[in-house]
N, C-alpha and C positions, 0 to 999 in steps of 0.2 A: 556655168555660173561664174560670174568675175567677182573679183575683189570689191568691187563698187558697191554690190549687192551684201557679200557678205564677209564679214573676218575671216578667212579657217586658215590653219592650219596644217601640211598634210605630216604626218609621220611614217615616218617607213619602218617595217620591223623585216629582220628576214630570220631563215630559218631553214633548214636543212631536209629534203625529201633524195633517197637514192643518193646522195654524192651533189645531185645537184641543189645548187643555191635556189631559192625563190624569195621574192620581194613583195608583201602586202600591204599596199598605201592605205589610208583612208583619212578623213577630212574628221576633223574634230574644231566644230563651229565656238565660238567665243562671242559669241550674243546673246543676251547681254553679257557685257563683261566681267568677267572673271576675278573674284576679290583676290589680295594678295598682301604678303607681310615681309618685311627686311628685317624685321626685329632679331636680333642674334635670339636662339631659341626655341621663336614664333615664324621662322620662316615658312611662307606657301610661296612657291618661286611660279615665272609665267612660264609659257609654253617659249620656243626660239622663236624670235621675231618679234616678241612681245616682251616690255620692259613696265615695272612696277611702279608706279608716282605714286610715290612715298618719301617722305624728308625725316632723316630723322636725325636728334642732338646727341650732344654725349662729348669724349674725348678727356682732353687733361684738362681737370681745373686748376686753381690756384692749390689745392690740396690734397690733388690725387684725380684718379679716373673717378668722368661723371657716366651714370647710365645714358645706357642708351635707348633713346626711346622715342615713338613716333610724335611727329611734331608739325604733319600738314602730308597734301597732296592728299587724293580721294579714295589711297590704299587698293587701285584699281592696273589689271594688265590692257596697256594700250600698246593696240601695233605700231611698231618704227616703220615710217615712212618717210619719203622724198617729196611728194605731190599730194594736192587730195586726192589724185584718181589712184591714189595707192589705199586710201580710206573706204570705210563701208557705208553705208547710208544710215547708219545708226551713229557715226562716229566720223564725218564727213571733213573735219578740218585737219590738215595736216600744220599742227605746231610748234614750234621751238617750246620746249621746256627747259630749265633746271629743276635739277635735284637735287637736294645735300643732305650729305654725311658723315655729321659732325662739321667737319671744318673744311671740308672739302665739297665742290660743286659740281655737277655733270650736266653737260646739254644734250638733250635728245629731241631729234625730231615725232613727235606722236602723234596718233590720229585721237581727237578728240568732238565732242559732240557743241562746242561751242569755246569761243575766245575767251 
């Protein structure tokens, strides 16, 4: 199966039999996509390789700290990628985003399902 077809994931866990080590992978698919939260709190974080579009405000105001709280982006884990053939056919465009948090901004490449 390629990435073209579908998002996954693999994770590795190991664990110990006799002295010797063993390694069990397996694919944990993310289609559709996986909700997700940055909210200090309400955090649901993404699997690695996958980054949260979520924006949220907050920081210092004029009279002190303001909350934080979500304020855009479709609160969705989308894979970082380079290309689209790094994307899945559910999710086929690879695109520059920002993100901000509070008063600061971050660009990520993501696969997303439309410009």
């Amino acid at each position: 199966m390629t990435s073209k077809n579908k998002a996954m994931v693999v994770i590795i866990t190991a664990g110990f039999i006799i002295g010797n080590v063993f390694a069990i992978s397996y694919l944990v698919s993310l289609e559709p996509l996986q909700s997700c939260s940055r909210v200090p709190g309400q955090e649901i974080s993404c699997p690695e390789g996958f980054v949260c579009y979520e924006e949220l405000t907050g920081g210092l105001g004029p009279f002190g700290p303001l909350p934080i709280e979500s304020m855009g982006g479709d609160k969705l884990c989308h894979k970082e990628c380079e290309t689209n053939n790094d994307c899945s056919e559910s999710t086929p465009i690879c695109l520059w985003k920002i993100r901000t948090t509070e008063d600061f901004s971050e660009r990520f490449k993501l696969c997303f399902s439309e410009k």
